[in-house]
Backbone atoms as SQL, in Angstrom:
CREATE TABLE atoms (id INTEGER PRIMARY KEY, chain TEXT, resi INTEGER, resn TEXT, atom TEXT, x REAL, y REAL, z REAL);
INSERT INTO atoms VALUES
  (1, 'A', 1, 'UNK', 'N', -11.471, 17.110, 13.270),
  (2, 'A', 1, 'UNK', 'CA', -11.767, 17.490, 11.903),
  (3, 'A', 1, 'UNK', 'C', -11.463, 16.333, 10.945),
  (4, 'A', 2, 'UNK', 'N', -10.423, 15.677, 11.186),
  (5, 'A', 2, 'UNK', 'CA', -9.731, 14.680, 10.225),
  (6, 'A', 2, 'UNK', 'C', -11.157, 13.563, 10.230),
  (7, 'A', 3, 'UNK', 'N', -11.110, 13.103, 11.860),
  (8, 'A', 3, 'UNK', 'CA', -12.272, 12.331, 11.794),
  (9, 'A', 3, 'UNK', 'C', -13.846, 12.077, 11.364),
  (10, 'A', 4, 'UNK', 'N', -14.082, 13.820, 11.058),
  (11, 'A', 4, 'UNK', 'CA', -15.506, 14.129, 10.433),
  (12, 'A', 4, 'UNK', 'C', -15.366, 13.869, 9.052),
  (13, 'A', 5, 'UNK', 'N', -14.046, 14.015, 8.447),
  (14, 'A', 5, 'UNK', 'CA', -13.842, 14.056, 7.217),
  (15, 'A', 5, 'UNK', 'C', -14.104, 12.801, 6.945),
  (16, 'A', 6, 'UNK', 'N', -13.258, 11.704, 7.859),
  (17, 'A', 6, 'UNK', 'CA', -13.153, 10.272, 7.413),
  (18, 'A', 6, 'UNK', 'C', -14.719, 9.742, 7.500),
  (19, 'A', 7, 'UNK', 'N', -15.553, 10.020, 8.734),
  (20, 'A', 7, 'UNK', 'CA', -16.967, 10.131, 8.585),
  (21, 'A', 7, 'UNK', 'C', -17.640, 10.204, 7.398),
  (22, 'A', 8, 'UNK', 'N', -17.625, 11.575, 6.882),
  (23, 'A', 8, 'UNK', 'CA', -18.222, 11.619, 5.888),
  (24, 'A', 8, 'UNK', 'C', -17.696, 10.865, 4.601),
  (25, 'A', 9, 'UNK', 'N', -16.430, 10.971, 4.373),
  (26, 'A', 9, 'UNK', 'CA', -16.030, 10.013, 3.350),
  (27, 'A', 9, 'UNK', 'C', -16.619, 8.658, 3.077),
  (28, 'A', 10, 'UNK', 'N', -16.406, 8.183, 4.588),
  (29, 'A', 10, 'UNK', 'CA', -17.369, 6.469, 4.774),
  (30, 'A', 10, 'UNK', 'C', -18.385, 7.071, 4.296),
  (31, 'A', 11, 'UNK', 'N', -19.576, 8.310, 4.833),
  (32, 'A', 11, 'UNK', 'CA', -21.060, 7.931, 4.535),
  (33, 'A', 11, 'UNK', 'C', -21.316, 7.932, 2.811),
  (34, 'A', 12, 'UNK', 'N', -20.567, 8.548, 2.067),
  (35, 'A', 12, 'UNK', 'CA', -20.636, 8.407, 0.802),
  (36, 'A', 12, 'UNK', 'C', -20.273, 7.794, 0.338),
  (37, 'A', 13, 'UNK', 'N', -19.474, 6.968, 0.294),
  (38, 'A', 13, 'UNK', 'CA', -18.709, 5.839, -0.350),
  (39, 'A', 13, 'UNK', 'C', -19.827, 4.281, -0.199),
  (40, 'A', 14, 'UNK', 'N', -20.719, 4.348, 1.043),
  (41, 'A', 14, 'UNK', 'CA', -21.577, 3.072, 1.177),
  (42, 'A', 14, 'UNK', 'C', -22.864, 3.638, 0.287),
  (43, 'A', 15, 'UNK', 'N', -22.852, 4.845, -0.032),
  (44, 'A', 15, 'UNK', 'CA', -24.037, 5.613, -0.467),
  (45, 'A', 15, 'UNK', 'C', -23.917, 5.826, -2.030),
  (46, 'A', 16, 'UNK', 'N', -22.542, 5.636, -2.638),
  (47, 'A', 16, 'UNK', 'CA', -22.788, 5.960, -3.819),
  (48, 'A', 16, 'UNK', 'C', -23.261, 4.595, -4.567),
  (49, 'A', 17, 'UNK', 'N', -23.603, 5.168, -6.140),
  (50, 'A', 17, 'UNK', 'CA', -23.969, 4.066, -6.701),
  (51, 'A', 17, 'UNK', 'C', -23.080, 2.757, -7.255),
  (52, 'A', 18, 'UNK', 'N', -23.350, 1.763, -7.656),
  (53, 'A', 18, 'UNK', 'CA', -22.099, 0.743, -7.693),
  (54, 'A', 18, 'UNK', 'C', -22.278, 0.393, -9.259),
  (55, 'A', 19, 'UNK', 'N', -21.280, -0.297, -9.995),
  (56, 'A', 19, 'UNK', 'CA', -21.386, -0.370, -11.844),
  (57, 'A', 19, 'UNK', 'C', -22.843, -0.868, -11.834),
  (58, 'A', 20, 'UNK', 'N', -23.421, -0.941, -12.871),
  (59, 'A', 20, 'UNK', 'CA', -24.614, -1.472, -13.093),
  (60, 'A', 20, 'UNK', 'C', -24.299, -2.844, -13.596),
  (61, 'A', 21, 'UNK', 'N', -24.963, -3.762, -13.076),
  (62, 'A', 21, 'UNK', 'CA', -25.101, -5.250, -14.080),
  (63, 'A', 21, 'UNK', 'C', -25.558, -4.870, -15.315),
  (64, 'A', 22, 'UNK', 'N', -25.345, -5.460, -15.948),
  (65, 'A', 22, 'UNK', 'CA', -25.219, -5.261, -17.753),
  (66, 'A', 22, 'UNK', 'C', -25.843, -7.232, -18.126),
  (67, 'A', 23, 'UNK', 'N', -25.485, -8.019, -17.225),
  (68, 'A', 23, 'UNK', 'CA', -25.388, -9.139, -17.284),
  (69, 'A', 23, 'UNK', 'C', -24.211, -9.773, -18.659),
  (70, 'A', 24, 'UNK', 'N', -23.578, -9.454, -18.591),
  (71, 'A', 24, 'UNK', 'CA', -22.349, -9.531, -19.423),
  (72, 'A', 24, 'UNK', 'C', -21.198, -10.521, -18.525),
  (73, 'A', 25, 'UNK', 'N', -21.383, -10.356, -17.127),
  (74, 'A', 25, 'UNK', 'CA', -20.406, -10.559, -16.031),
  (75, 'A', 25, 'UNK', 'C', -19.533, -9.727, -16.320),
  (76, 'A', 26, 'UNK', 'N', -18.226, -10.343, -15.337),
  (77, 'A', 26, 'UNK', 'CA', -16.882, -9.577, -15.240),
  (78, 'A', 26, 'UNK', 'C', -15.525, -10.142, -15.920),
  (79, 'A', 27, 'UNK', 'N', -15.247, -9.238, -16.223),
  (80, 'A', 27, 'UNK', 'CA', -14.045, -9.601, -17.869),
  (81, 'A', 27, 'UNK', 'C', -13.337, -10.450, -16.763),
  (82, 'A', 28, 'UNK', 'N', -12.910, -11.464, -17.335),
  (83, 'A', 28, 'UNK', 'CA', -11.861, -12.645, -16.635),
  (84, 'A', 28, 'UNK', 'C', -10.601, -11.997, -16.797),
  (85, 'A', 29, 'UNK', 'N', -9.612, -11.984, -16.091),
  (86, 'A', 29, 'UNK', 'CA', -7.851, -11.332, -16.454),
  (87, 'A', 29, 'UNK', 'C', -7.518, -11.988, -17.260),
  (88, 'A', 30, 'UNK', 'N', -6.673, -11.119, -18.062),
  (89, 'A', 30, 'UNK', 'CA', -6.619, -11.475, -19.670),
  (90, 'A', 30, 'UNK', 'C', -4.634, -11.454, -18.667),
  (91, 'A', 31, 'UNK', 'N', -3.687, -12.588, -18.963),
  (92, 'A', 31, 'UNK', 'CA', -2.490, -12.895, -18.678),
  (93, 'A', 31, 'UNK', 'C', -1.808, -11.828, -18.647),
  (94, 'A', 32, 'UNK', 'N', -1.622, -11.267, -20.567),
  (95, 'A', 32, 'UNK', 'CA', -0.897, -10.230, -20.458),
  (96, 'A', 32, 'UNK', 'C', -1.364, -9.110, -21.107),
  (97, 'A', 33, 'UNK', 'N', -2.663, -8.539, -19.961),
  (98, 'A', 33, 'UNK', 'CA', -2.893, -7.540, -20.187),
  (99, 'A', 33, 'UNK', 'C', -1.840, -6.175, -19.427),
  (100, 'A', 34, 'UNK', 'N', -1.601, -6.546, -18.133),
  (101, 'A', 34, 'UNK', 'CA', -0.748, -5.799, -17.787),
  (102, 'A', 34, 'UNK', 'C', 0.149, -5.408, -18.560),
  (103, 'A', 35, 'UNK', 'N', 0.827, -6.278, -19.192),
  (104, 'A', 35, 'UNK', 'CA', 2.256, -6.282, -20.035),
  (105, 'A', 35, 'UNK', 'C', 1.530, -5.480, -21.288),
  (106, 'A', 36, 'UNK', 'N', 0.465, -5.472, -21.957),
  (107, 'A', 36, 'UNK', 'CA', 0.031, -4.898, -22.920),
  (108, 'A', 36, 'UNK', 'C', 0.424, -3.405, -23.067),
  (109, 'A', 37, 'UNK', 'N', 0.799, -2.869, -22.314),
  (110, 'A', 37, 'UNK', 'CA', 0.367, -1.517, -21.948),
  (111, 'A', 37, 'UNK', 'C', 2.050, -0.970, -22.358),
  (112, 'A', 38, 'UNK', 'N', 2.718, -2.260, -22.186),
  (113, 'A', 38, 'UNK', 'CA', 4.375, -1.831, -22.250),
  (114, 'A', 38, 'UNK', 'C', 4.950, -1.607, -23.740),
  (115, 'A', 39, 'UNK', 'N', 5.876, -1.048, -24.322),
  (116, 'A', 39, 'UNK', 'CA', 6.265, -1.465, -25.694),
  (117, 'A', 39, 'UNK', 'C', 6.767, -2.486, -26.150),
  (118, 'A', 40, 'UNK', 'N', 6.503, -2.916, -27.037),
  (119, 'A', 40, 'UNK', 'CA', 6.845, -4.332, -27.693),
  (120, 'A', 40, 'UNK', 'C', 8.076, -4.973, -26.981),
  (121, 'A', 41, 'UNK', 'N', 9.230, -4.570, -27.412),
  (122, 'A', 41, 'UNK', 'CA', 10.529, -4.912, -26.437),
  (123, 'A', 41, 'UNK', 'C', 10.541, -5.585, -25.171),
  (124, 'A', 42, 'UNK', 'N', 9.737, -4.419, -24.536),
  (125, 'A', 42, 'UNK', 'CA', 9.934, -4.084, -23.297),
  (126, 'A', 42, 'UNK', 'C', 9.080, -5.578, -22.557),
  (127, 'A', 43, 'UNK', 'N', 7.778, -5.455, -23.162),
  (128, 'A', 43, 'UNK', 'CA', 6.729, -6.850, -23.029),
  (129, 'A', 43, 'UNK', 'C', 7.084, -7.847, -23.228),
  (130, 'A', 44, 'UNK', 'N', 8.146, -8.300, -23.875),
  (131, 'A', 44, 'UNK', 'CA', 8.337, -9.816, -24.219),
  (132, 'A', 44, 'UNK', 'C', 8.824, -10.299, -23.019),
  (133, 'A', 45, 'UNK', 'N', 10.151, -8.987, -22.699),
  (134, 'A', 45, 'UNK', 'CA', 11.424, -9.683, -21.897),
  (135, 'A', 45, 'UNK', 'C', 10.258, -9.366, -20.814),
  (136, 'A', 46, 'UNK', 'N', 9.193, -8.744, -19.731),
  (137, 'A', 46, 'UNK', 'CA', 8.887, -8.837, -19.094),
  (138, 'A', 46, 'UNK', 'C', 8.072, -9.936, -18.841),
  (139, 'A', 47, 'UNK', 'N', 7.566, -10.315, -20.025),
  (140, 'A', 47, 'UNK', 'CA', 6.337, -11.776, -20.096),
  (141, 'A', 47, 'UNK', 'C', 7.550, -12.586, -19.586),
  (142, 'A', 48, 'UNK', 'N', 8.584, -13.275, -20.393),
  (143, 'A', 48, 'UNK', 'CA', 9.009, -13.648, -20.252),
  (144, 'A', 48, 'UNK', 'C', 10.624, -14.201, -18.624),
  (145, 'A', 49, 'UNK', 'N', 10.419, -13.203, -18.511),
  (146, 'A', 49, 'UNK', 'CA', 10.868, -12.949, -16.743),
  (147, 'A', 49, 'UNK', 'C', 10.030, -13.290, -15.665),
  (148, 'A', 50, 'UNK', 'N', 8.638, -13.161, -15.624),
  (149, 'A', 50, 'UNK', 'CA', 7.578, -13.503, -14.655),
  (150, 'A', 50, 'UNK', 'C', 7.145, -14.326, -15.100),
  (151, 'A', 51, 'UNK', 'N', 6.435, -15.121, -16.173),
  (152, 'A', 51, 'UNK', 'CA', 5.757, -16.076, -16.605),
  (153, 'A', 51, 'UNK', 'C', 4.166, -15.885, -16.474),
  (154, 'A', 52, 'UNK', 'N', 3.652, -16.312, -15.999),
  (155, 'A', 52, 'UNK', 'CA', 2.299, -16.486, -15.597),
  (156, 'A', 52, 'UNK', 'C', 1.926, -15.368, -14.149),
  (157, 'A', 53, 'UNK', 'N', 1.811, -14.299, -14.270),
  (158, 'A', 53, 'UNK', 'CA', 1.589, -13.678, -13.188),
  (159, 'A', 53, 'UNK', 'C', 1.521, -14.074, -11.287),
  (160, 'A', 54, 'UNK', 'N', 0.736, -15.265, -11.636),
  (161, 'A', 54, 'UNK', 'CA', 0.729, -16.196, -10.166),
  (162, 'A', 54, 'UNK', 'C', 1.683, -17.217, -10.232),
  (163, 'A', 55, 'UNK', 'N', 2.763, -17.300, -10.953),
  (164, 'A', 55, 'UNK', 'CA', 4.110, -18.161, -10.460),
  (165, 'A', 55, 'UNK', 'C', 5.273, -17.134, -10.785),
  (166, 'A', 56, 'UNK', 'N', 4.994, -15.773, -10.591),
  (167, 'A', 56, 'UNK', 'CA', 6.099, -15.465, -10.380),
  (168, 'A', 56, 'UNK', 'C', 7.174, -15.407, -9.166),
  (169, 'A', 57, 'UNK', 'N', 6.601, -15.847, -8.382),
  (170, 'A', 57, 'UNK', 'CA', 7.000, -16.403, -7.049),
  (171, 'A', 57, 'UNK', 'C', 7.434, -17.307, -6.820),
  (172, 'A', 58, 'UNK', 'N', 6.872, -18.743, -7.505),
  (173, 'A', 58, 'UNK', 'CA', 7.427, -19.719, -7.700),
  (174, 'A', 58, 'UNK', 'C', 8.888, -19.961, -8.432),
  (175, 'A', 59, 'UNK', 'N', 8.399, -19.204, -9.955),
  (176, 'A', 59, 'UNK', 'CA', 9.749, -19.052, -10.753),
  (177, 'A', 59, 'UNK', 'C', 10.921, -18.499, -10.157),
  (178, 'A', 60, 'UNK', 'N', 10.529, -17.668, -9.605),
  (179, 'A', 60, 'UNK', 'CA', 11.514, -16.472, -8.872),
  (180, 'A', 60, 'UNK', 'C', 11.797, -16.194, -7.435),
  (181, 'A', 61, 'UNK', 'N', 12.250, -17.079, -6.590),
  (182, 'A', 61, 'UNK', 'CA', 12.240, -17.319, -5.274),
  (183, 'A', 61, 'UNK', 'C', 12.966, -16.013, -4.473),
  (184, 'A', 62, 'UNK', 'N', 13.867, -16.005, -5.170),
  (185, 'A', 62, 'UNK', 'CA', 15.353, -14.949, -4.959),
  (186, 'A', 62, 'UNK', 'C', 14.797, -13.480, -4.423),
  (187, 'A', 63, 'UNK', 'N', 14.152, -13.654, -6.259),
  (188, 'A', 63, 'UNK', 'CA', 13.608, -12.478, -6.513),
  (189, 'A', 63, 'UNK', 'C', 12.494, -11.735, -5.362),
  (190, 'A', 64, 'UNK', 'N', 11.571, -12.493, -4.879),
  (191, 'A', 64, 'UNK', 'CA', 10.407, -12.645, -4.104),
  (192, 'A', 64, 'UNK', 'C', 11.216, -12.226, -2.619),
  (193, 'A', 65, 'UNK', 'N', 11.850, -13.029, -2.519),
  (194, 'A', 65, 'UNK', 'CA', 12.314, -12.970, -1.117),
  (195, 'A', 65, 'UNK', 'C', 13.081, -11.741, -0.494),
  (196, 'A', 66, 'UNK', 'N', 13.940, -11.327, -2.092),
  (197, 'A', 66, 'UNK', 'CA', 14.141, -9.975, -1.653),
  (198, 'A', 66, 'UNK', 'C', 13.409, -8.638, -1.424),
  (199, 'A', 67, 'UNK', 'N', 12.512, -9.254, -2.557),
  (200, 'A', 67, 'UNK', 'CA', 11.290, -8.012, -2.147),
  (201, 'A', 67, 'UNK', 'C', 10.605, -7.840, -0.899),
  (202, 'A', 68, 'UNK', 'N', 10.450, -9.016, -0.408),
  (203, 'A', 68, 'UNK', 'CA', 9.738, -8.792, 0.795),
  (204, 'A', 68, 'UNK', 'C', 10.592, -8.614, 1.692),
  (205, 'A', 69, 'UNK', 'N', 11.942, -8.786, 1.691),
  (206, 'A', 69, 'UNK', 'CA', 12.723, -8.304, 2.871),
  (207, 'A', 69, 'UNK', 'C', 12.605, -6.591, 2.475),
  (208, 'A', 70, 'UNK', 'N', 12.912, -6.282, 1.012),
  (209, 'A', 70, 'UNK', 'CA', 13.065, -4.321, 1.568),
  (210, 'A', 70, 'UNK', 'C', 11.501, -4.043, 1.881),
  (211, 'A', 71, 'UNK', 'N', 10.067, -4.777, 1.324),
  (212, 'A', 71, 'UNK', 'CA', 8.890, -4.407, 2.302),
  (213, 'A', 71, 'UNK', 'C', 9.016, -4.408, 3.974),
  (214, 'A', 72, 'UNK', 'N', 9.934, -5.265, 4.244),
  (215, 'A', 72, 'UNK', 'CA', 10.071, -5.103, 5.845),
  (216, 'A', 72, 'UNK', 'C', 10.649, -4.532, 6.665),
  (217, 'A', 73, 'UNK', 'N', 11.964, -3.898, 5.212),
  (218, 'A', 73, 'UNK', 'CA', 12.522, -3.020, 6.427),
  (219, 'A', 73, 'UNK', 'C', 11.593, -1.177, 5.903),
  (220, 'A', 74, 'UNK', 'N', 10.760, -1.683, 5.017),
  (221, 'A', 74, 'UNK', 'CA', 10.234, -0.568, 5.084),
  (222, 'A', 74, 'UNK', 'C', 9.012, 0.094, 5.732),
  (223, 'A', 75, 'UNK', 'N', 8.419, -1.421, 6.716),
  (224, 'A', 75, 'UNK', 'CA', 8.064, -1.534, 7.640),
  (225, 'A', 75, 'UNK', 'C', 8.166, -0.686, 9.207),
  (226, 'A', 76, 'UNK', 'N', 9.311, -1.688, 8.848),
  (227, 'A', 76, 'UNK', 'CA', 10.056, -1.276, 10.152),
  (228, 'A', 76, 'UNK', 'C', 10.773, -0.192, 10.571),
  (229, 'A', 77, 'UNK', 'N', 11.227, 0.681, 9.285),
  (230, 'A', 77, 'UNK', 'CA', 11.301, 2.103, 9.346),
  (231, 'A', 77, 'UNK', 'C', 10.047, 3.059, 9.651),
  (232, 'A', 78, 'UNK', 'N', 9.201, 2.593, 8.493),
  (233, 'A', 78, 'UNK', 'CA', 8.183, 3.175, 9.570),
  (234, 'A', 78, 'UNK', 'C', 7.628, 3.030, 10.992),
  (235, 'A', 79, 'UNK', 'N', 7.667, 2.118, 11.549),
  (236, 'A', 79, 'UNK', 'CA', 7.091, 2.076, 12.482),
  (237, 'A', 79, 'UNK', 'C', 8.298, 2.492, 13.584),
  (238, 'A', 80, 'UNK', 'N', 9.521, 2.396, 13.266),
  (239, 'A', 80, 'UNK', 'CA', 10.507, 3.101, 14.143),
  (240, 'A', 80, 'UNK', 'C', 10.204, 4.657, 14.096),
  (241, 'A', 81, 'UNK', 'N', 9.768, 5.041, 12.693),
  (242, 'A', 81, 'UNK', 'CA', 9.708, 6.845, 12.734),
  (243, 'A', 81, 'UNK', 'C', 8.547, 6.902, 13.845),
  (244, 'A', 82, 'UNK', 'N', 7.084, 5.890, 13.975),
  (245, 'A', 82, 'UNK', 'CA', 5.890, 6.517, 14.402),
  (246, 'A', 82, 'UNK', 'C', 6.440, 6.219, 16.186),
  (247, 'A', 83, 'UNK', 'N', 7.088, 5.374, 16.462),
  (248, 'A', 83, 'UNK', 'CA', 8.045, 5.413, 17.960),
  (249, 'A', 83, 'UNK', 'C', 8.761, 6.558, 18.120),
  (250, 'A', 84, 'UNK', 'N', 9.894, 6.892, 17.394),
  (251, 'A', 84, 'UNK', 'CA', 10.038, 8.424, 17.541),
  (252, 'A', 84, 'UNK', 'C', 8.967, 9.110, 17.867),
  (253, 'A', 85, 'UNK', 'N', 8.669, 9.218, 17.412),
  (254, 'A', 85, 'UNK', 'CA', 7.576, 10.715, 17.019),
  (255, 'A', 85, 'UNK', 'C', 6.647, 10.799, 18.219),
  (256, 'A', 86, 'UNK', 'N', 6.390, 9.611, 18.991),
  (257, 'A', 86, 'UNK', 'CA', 5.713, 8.885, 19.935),
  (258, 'A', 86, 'UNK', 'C', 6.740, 9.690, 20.998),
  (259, 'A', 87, 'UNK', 'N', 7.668, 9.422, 20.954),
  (260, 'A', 87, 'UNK', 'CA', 8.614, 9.404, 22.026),
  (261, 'A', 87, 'UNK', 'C', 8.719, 11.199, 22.219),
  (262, 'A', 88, 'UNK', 'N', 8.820, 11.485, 21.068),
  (263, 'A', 88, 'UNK', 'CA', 9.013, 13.290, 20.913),
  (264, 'A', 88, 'UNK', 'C', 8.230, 14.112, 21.879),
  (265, 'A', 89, 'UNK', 'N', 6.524, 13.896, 21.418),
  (266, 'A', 89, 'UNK', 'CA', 5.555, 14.068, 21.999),
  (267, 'A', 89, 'UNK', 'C', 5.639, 13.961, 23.726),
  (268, 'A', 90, 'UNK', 'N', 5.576, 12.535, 24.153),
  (269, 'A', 90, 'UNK', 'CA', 5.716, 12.063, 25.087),
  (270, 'A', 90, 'UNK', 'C', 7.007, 13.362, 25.700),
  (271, 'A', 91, 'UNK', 'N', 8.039, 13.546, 25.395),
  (272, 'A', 91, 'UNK', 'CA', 9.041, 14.150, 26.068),
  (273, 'A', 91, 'UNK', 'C', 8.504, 15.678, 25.560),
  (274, 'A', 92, 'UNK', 'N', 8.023, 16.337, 25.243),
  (275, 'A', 92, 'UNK', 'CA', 7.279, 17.595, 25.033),
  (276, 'A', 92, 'UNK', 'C', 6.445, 17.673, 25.987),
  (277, 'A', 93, 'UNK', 'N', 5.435, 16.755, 26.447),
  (278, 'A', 93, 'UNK', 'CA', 4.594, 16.803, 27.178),
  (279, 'A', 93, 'UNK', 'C', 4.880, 17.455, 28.581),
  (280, 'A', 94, 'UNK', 'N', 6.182, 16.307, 28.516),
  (281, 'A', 94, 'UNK', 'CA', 6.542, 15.860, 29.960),
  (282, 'A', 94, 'UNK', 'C', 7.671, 17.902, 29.937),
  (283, 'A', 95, 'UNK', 'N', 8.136, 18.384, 29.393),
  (284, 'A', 95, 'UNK', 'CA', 8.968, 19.413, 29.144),
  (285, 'A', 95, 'UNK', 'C', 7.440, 20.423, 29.649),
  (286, 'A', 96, 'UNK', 'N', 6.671, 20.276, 29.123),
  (287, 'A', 96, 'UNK', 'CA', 5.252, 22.011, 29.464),
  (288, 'A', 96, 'UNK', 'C', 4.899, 21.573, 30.708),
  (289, 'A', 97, 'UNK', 'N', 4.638, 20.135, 31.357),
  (290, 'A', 97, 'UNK', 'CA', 4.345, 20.002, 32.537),
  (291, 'A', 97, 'UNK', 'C', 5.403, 20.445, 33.640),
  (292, 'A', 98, 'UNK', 'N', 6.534, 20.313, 32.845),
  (293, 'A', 98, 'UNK', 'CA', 7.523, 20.814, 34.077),
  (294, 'A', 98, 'UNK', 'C', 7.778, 21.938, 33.830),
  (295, 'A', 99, 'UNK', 'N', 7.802, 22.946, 32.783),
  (296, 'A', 99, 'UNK', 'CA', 7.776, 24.331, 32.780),
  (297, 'A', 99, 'UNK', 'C', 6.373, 24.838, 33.857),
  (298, 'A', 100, 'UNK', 'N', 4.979, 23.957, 33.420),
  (299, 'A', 100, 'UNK', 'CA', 3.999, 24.913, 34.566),
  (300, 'A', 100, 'UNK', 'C', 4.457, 24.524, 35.415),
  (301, 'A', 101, 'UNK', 'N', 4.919, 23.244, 36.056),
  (302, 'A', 101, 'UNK', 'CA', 5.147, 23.471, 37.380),
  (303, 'A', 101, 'UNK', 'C', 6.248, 24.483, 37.838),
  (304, 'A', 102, 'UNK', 'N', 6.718, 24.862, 37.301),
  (305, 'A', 102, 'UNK', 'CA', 8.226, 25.761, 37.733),
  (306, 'A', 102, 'UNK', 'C', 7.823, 27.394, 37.302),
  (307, 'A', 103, 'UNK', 'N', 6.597, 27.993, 36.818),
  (308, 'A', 103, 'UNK', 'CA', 6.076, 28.417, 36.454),
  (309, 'A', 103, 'UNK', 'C', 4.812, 28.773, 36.989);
């Protein structure tokens, strides 16, 4: 069922219609538009903490590095839960096969 769903999802998604050209092109990223959205306060000290959206990585090494370490262990939690869960199964299986046989 899941898979008919995902089926059909794909067949509409290549099927629907896409923006229309306008011939205008496509708005270039405006720096701090993201930050726009924040309140005054709040936008400066954030402009000012990241810099330029694509060197905030550069500016901020620390910063970066820690992030991607809790992305990894949040990784790796998941993929330890989908081993469990793997393992659960697997030992369920193996539990009804040995009930029919004893059975």
């Amino acid at each position: 069922m899941i898979l008919r769903a995902l089926f059909w999802i794909a067949v509409v998604a290549v099927f629907m219609p896409r923006e229309p050209d306008l011939g205008l092109g496509r708005p270039s990223p405006v720096p701090g538009a993201v930050v726009s959205v924040l309140p005054p306060a709040v936008a400066g000290s954030v402009e000012s903490l990241l810099g330029a959206p694509h060197q905030a990585c550069r500016n901020h090494a620390q910063g970066c590095a820690a992030a991607l370490g809790v992305i990894d262990d949040l990784q790796s939690i998941a993929i330890r839960s989908l081993s469990q869960v793997k393992a659960e199964i697997e030992q369920s299986e193996r539990d009804r096969a040995r009930r029919a046989a004893e059975g």
